[in-house]
C-alpha positions as CSV (number, residue, x, y, z in Angstrom):
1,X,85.0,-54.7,124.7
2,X,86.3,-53.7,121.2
3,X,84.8,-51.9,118.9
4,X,84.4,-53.5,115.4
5,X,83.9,-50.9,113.8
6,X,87.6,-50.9,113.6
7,X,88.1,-53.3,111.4
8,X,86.0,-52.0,108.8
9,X,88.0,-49.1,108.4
10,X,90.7,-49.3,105.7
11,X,94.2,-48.4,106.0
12,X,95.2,-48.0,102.8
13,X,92.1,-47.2,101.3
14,X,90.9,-48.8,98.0
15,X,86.8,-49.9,96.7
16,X,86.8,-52.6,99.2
17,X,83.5,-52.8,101.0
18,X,85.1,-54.1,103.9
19,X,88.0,-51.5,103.8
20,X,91.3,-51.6,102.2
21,X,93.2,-54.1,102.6
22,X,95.0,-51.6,105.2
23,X,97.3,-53.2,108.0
24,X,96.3,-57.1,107.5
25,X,97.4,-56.8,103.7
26,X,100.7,-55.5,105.3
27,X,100.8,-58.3,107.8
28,X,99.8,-61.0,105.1
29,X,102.3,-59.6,102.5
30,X,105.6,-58.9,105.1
31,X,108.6,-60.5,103.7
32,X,110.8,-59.9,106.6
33,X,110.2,-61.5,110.1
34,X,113.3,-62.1,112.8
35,X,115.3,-65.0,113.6
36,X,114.4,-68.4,111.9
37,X,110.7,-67.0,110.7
38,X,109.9,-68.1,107.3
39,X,107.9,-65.7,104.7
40,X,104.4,-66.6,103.9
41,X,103.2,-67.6,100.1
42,X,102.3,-65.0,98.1
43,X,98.8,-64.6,96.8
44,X,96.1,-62.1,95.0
45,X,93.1,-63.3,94.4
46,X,92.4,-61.3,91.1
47,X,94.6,-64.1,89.6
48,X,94.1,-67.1,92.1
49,X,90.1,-66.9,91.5
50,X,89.5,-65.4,88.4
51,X,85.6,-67.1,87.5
52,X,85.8,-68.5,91.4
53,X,83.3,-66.7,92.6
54,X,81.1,-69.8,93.9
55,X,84.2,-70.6,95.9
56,X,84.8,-67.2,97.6
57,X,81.1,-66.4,98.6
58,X,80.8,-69.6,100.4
59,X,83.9,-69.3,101.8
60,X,82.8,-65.7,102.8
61,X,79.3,-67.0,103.9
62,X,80.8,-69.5,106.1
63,X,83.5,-67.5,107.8
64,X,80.6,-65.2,109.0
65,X,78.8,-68.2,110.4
66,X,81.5,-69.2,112.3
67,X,82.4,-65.6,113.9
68,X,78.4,-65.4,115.1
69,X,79.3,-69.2,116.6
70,X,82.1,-68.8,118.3
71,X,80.6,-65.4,119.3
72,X,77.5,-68.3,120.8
73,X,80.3,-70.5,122.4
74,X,81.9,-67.2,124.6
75,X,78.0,-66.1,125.7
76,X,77.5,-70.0,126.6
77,X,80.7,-70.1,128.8
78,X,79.6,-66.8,130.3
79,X,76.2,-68.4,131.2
80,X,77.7,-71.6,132.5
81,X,80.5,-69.7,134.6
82,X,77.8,-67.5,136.2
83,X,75.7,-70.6,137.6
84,X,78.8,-72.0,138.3
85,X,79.4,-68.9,140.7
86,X,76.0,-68.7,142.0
87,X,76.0,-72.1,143.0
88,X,78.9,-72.0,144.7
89,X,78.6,-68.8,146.9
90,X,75.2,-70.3,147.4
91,X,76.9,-73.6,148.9
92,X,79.2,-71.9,151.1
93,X,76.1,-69.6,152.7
94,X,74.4,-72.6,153.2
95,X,77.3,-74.6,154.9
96,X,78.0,-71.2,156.8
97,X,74.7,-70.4,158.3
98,X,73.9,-74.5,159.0
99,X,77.0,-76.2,159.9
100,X,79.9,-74.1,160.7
101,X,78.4,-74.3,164.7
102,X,78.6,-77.7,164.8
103,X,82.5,-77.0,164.8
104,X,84.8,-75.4,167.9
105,X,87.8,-73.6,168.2
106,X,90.8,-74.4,165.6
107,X,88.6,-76.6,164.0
108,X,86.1,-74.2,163.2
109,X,88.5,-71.5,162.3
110,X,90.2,-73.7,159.7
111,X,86.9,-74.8,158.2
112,X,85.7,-70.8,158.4
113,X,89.0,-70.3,156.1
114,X,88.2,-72.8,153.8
115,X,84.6,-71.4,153.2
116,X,85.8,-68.0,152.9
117,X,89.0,-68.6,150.3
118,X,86.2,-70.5,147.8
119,X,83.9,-67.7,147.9
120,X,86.8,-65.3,147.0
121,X,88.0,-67.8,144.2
122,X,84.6,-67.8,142.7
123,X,83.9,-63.9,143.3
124,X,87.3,-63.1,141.0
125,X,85.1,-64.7,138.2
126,X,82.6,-62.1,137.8
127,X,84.6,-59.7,135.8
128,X,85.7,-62.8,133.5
129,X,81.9,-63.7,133.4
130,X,81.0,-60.0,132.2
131,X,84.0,-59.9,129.5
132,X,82.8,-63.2,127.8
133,X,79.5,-61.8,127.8
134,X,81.2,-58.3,125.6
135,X,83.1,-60.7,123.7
136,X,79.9,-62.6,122.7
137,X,77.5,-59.1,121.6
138,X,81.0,-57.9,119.7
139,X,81.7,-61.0,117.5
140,X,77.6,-60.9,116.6
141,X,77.9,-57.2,115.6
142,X,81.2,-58.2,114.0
143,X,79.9,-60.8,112.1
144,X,76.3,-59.0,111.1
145,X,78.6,-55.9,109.5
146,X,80.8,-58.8,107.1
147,X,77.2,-60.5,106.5
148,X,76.2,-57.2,105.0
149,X,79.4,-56.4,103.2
150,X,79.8,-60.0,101.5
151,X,76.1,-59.7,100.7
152,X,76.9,-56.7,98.7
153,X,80.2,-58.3,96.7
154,X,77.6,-60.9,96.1
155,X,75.5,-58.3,94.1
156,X,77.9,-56.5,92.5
157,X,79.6,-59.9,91.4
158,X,76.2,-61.4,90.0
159,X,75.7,-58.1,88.2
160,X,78.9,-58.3,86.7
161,X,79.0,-61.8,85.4
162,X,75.3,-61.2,84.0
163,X,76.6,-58.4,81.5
164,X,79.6,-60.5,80.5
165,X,76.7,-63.3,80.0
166,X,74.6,-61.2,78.0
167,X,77.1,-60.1,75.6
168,X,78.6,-63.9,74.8
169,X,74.7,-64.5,73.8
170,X,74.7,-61.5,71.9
171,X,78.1,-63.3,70.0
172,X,76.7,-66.7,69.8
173,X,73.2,-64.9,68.0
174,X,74.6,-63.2,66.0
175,X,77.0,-66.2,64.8
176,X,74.0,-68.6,64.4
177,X,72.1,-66.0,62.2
178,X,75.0,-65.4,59.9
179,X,75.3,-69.0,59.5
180,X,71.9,-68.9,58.5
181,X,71.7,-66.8,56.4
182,X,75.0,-67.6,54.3
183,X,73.6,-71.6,54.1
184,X,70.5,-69.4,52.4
185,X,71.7,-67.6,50.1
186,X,74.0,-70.3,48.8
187,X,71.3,-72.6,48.5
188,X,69.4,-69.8,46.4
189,X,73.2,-69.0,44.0
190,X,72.9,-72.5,43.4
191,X,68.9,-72.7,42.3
192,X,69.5,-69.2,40.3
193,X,73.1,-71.4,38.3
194,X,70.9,-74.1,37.6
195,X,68.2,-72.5,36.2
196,X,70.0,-70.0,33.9
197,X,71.7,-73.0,32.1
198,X,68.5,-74.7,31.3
199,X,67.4,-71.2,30.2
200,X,64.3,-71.4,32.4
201,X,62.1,-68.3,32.1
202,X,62.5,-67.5,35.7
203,X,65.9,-67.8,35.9
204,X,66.0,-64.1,36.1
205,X,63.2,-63.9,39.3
206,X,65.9,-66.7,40.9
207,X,68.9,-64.7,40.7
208,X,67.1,-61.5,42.1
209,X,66.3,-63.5,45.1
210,X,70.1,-65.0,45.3
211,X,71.1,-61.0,45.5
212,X,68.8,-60.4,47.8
213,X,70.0,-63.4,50.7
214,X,73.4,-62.2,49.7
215,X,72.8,-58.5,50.7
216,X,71.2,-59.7,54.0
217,X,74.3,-62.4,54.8
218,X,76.9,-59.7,53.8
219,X,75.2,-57.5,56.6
220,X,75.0,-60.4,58.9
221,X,78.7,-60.8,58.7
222,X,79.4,-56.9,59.1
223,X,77.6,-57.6,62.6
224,X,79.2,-60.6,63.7
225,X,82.5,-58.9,63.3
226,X,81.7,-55.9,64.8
227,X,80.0,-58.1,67.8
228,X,83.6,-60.0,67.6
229,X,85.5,-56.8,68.3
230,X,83.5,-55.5,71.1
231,X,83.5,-58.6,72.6
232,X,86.8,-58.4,72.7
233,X,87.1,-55.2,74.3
234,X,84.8,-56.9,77.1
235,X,87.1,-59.5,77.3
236,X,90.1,-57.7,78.7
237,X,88.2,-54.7,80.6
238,X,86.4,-58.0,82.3
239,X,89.4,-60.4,83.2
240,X,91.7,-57.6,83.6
241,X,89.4,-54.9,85.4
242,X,86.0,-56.0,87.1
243,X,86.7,-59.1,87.8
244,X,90.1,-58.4,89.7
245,X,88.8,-55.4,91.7
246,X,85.6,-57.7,93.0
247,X,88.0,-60.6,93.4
248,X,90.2,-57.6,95.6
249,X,87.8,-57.2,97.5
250,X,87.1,-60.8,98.2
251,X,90.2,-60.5,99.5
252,X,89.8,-57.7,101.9
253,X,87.3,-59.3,103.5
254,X,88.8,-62.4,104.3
255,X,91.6,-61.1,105.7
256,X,89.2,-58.7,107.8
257,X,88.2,-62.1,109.3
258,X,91.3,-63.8,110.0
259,X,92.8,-60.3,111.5
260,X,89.4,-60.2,113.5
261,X,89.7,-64.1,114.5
262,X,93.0,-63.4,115.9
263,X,92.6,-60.9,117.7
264,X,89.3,-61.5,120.0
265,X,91.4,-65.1,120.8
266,X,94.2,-62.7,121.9
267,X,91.7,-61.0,124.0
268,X,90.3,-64.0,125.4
269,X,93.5,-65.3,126.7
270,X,94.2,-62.2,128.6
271,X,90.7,-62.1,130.3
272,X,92.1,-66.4,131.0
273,X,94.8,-65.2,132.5
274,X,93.8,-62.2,134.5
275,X,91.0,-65.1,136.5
276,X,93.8,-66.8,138.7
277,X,92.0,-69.2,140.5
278,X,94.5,-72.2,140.2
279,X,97.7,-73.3,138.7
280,X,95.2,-75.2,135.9
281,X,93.5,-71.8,135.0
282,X,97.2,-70.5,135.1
283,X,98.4,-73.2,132.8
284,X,95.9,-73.0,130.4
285,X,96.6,-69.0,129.6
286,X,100.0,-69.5,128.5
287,X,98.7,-72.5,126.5
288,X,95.8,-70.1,124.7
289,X,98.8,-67.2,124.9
290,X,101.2,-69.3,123.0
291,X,98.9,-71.0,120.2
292,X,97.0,-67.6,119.7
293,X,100.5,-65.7,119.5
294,X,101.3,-68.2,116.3
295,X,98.4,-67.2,114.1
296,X,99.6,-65.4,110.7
297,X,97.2,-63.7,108.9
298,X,99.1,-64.5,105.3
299,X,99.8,-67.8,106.1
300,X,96.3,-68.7,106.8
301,X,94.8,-67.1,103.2
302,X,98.0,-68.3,101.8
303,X,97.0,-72.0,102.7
304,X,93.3,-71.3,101.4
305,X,93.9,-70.1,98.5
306,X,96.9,-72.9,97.7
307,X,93.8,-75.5,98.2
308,X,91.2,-73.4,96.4
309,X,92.5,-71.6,94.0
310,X,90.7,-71.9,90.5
311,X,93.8,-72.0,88.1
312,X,91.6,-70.1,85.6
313,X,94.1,-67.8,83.2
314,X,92.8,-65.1,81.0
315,X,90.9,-66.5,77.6
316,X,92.4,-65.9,73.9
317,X,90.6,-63.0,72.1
318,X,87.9,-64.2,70.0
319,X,88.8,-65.0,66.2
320,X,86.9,-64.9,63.6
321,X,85.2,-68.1,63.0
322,X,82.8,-67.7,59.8
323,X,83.7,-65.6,56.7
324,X,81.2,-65.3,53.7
325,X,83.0,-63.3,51.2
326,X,86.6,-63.2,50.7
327,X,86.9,-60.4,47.9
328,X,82.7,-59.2,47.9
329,X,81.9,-60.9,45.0
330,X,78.7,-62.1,45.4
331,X,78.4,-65.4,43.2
332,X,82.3,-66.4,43.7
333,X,82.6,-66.8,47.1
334,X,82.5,-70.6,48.4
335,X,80.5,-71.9,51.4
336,X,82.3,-71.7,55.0
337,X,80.8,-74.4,56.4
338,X,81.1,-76.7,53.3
339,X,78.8,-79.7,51.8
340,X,76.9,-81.8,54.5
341,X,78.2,-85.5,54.1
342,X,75.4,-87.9,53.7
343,X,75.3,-89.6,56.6
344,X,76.2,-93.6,55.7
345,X,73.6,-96.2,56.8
346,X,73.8,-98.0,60.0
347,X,75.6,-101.3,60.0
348,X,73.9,-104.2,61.5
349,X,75.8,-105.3,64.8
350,X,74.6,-108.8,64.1
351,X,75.8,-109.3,60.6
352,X,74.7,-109.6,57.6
353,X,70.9,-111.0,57.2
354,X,70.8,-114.8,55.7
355,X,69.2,-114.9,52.2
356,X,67.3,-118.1,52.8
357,X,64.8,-118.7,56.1
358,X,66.4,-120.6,58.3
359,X,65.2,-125.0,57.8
360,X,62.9,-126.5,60.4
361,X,64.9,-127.9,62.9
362,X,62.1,-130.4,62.9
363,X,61.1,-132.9,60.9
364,X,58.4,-132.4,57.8
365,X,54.9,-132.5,58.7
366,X,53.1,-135.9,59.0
367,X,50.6,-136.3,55.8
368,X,48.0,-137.6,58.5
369,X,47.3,-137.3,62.0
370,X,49.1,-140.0,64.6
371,X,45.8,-142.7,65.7
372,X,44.2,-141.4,69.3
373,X,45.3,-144.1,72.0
374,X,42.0,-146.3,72.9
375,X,40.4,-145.2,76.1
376,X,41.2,-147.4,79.1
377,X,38.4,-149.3,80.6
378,X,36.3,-147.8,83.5
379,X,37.4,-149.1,86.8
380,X,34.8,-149.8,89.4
381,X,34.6,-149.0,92.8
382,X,32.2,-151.1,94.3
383,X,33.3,-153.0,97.9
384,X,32.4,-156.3,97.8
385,X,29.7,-157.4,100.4
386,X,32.1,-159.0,103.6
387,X,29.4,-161.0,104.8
388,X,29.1,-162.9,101.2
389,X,25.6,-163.2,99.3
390,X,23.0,-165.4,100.4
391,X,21.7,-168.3,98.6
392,X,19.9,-168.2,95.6
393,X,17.2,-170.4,96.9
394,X,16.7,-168.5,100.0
395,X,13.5,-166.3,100.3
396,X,14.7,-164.1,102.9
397,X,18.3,-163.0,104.5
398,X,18.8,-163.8,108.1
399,X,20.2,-160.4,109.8
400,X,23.4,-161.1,112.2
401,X,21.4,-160.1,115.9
402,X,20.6,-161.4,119.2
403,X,16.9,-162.5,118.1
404,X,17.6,-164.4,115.3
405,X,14.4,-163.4,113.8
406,X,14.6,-163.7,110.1
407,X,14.6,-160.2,108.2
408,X,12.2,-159.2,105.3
409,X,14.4,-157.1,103.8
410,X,15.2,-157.9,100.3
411,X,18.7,-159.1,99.7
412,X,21.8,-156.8,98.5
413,X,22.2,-156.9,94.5
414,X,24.5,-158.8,93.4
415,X,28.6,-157.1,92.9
416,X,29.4,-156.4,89.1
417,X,32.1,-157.9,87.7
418,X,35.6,-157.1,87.3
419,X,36.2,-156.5,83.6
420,X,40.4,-157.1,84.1
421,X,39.7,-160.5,85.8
């Protein structure tokens, strides 16, 4: 197990939370390898993310998730490989004690071998089970040490970026008041020239208050240079100071990681290749050996920072964007922000409006009222008798039965007529 306390020690020392950059700046910045090796790009983040902080803390915050997982994914192979050897010496106990008699002579001695070289395969596991498990606790403690330093290059970058905030609002007041108060006390010039060339009596009560508005938008303008200058003074101690050493430190602790990264995968391939159970296990070491050999530090935050770099440059001082008096003469000096144009009316998208009503598409009205059809006749609905009415001499109606008794019920009525007929 290694201790990671070692890579929060800096070599070269420097503000860096997470140390200075110290020997993975050297690794990241070589310019001289052997044989065909080609130099890695060149980077600093105090120019590559200048106002990237959003990038850098997530960037940050994920690399520390993904040290605690792959921390997880060793202590899960541990757990698996250790059932995997229980299992296994339990099998061969089991086959040992219940079935190995059921064998004789070379038979049973081969079978005896076979047994025994799987229980020694599995048993040469148990140190490779125990240094997964080490790699696992060291990667969390790794990983809750670079939590806590990134968490306080958080704070310190918040803080930062807040005073640089405040004093930009402090401008932009400060700006908006003297506008104010210029628009004021030209308005009041104006009133005050009006009046003394009527010759109104308060003429005189006008121009005191135009001297007045002038005094106070003079002093506005004294502060909003003043306010100009200092922000100025921010400017370059922020772009060219605090932002660049926070932004260094950034830095440091990214290339803590990848160093860090590099390393425990080193380590892991030596505990894979110390386990020799076959030619696979043997195989796959000098795979993990030759990838893990390949890592370069620079190259890796070279190829992060070409993808997410912010391109931001240093701003332009601040000029001076309002001026109320040229040569301090109060009533001579013209507005800065000039006349408001009256704004024009709206045109109408749809043209211009007719000047007569638009004609009835219909006909004039009729002087009277069209005649009401006539109602149609009722129809009726009476069924005509299918027997046919009896005689009008006869006193009774003969009903249609086996007696032939005559009926004294008094004949139908007779069917109206059909008015259409």
């Amino acid at each position: 197990m290694f201790e990671a306390s070692q890579y929060m020690a800096g070599g070269g020392g420097g503000s860096s939370p997470a140390g200075g950059a110290g020997g993975f700046a050297a690794a990241a910045g070589a310019g001289s390898c052997g044989g065909g090796c080609s130099r890695a790009p060149e980077y600093d983040f105090a120019t590559d993310f200048l106002d990237g902080f959003d990038v850098l803390s997530k960037q940050s915050e994920a690399t520390v998730k993904a040290t605690k997982q792959l921390g997880s994914f060793f202590g899960k192979m541990s757990d698996i490989t250790k059932d995997y050897v229980k299992r296994i010496n339990s099998l061969c106990a089991n086959y040992r004690k219940k079935q190995m008699r059921r064998f004789n002579g070379s038979v049973q001695a081969a079978v005896q071998c076979v047994v025994d070289e799987l229980e020694k395969v599995s048993s040469s596991q148990l140190q490779f089970i125990t240094d997964l498990h080490d790699l696992k606790k060291d990667a969390w403690v790794f990983a809750k040490e670079q939590d806590k330093q990134c968490k306080l290059l958080v704070h310190s970058y918040e803080k930062m970026s807040k005073g640089w905030k405040q004093q930009l609002d402090c401008l932009k007041r400060s700006k908006d008041n003297l506008h104010k108060l210029s628009k004021e006390a030209k308005s009041m010039d104006n009133t005050a020239t009006k009046k003394e060339g009527k010759g109104n009596s308060d003429a005189s009560l006008a121009r005191a208050k135009y001297n007045t508005a002038d005094g106070k938008a003079k002093a506005a303008e004294r502060v909003y240079h003043d306010l100009i200058r200092q922000t100025n003074e921010r400017l370059v101690a922020y772009y060219e100071q605090e932002q660049p050493r926070i932004l260094k430190d950034f830095q440091s602790l990214q290339e803590t990681h990848v160093g860090y990264h590099k390393q425990i995968l080193e380590q892991y391939a030596n505990q894979l290749g110390s386990v020799h159970v076959n030619y696979t296990w043997g195989t796959a070491s000098e795979a993990v050996s030759s990838i893990v050999g390949r890592i370069e530090v620079g190259q890796d935050i070279a190829e992060f920072v070409q993808k997410s770099r912010t391109g931001v440059t240093e701003p332009p001082p601040f000029q001076v964007e309002l001026v109320y008096s040229d040569s301090g003469d109060g009533g001579s000096s013209s507005s800065p922000f000039g006349s408001k144009p009256s704004p024009s009316p709206p045109s109408n998208p749809f043209g211009s409006a007719p000047s007569s009503p638009p004609s009835n598409p219909f006909d004039s009205a009729p002087s009277s009222p069209p005649p009401k059809p006539p109602k149609p006749a009722r129809l009726s609905c009476a069924v005509p008798n299918p027997f046919g009415s009896p005689p009008a001499t006869s006193p009774e109606w003969r009903s249609n039965n086996s007696s032939g008794r005559p009926s004294h019920r008094p004949p139908p009525p007779p069917s109206p007529t059909n008015p259409f007929e």
